[in-house]
C-alpha positions, 0 to 999 in steps of 0.5 A, spaced: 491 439 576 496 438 570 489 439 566 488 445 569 495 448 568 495 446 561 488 450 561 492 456 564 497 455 560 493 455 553 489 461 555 495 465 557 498 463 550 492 466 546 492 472 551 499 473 548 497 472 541 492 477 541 495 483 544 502 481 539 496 485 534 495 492 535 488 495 536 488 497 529 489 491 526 484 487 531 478 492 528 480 492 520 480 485 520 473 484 523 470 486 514 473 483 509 478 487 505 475 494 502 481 496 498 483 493 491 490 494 488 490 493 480 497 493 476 497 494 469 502 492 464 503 495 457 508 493 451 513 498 450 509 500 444 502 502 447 505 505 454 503 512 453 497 511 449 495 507 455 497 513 460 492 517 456 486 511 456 487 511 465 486 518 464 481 519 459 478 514 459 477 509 466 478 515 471 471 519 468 468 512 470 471 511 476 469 518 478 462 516 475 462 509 480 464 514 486 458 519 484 454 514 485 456 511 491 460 504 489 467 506 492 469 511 496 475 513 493 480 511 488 487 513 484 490 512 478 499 511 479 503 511 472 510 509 473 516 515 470 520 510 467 519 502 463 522 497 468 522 490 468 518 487 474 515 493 475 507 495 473 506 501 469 499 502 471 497 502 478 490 503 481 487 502 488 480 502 489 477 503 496 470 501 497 465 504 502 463 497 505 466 490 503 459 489 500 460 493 495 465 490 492 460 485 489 459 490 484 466 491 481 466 483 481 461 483 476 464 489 472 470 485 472 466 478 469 466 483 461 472 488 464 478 484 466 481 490 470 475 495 470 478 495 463 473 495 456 474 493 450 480 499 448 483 498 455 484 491 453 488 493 446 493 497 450 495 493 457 493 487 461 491 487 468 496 483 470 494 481 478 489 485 483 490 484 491 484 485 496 487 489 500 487 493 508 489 500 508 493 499 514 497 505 516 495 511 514 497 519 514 494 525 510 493 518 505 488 523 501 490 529 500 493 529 494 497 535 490 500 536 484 507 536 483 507 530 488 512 524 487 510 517 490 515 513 491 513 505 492 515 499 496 514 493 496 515 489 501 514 481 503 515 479 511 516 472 514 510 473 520 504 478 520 503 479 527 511 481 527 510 485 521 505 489 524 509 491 530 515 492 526 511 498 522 509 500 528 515 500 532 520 502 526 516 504 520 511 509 522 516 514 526 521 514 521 514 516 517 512 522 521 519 524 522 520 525 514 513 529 514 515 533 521 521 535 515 517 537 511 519 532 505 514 528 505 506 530 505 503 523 506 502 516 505 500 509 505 500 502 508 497 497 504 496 490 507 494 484 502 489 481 506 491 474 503 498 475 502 502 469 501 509 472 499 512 475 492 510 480 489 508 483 495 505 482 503 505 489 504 505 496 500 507 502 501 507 509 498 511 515 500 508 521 498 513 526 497 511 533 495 515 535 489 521 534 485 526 537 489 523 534 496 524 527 493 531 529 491 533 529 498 530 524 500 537 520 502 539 526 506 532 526 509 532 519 511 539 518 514 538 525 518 531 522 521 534 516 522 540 519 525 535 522 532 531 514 532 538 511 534 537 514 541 530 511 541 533 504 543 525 500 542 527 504 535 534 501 535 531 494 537 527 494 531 532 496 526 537 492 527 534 486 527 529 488 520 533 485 516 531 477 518 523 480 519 522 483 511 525 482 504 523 488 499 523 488 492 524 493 485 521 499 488 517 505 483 517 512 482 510 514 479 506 520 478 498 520 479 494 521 474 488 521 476 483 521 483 
């Protein structure tokens, strides 16, 4: 009898841990990782000749890999400003199938980076994290004039993170798109992520200048409604023991 209550309990207890993750995270999980997330760091004295290498040189190849069916998308950011914990290069390459990011591995064994030999005199391809785009709205349809506002974001607890994105994260999203200020965005998980620099990666994709200028207005007003939502209100008072954010950036797209 106390064997078969301890099986029940094990069973209950797997139950409960497999519904704490969404449907969602359940399925992407099943592959690996298909998304990687390059930064890039460049001296004071080769950050603007390294914007111009991103968008003269690795873009033409990366669309080059496209054409050819080896990813299946990509973009290349570049900070507005130079600060001292952030990139000044961001890229995300996603994959068709996760098979397919042997071939990038290979490129990387002459290329650190998906960087030859100029590239290499410029900047330094300071970390890549295989990655899951985890959330998602509008991610690719990309204008000019946008501005893309990056967080990174470290968690106490995967399962708990992604309930609290779903939970708190995402209206405040879609509220923000509902008002016109933002037209997009993505949600990045590091699929082995372990803590700093960042578990999770978000980029808000403001639709022009004036748009991100509002954007503490914005967010106090859409806040202001989801306080009536007491699930929302639950999550939002608690966040503060759930996730820890670091140095945010401001970038602009320069090639996809």
């Amino acid at each position: 009898m106390a064997a078969r209550s301890s099986l029940k309990l094990l069973c209950l207890a797997l139950l409960t841990l497999f519904a704490a993750v969404p449907a969602a995270a359940q399925e992407e999980l099943q592959d690996g990782p298909k998304s990687l997330v390059i930064s890039y760091r460049a001296s004071l004295e080769h950050r603007a000749a390294f914007r111009r290498y991103l968008a003269t040189d690795l873009a033409p190849r990366l669309r080059a890999m496209k054409a050819r069916g080896e990813l299946a998308d990509f973009r290349i950011f570049y900070s507005w400003y130079r600060q001292p914990a952030v990139w000044d290069g961001l890229v995300i390459l996603r994959f068709p199938t996760f098979q397919a990011v042997t071939k990038w591995n290979a490129l990387e064994r002459s290329e650190p980076g998906g960087l030859d030999a100029a590239g290499i005199a410029l900047a330094d391809p300071v970390a890549s994290y295989s990655s899951d785009l985890s959330w998602s709205r509008n991610p690719d349809d990309l204008k000019d004039g946008e501005v893309y506002y990056v967080i990174p974001y470290e968690y106490r607890n995967e399962g708990e993170y992604r309930d609290y994105v779903k939970g708190y994260v995402l209206p405040q999203f879609d509220g923000w798109i509902e008002t016109g200020a933002l037209d997009g965005y993505e949600i990045y998980m590091n699929r082995y992520g372990t803590g700093s620099p960042w578990d999770s990666l978000f980029i808000q994709h403001y639709r022009n200048m004036a748009a991100f200028g509002q954007r503490q207005k914005i967010t106090a007003s859409v806040r202001d409604k989801l306080r009536n939502d007491p699930k929302w209100k639950e999550w939002s008072d608690k966040k503060a023991g759930i996730r820890s954010e670091s140095e945010n950036s401001i970038a602009e797209l320069i090639a996809h």
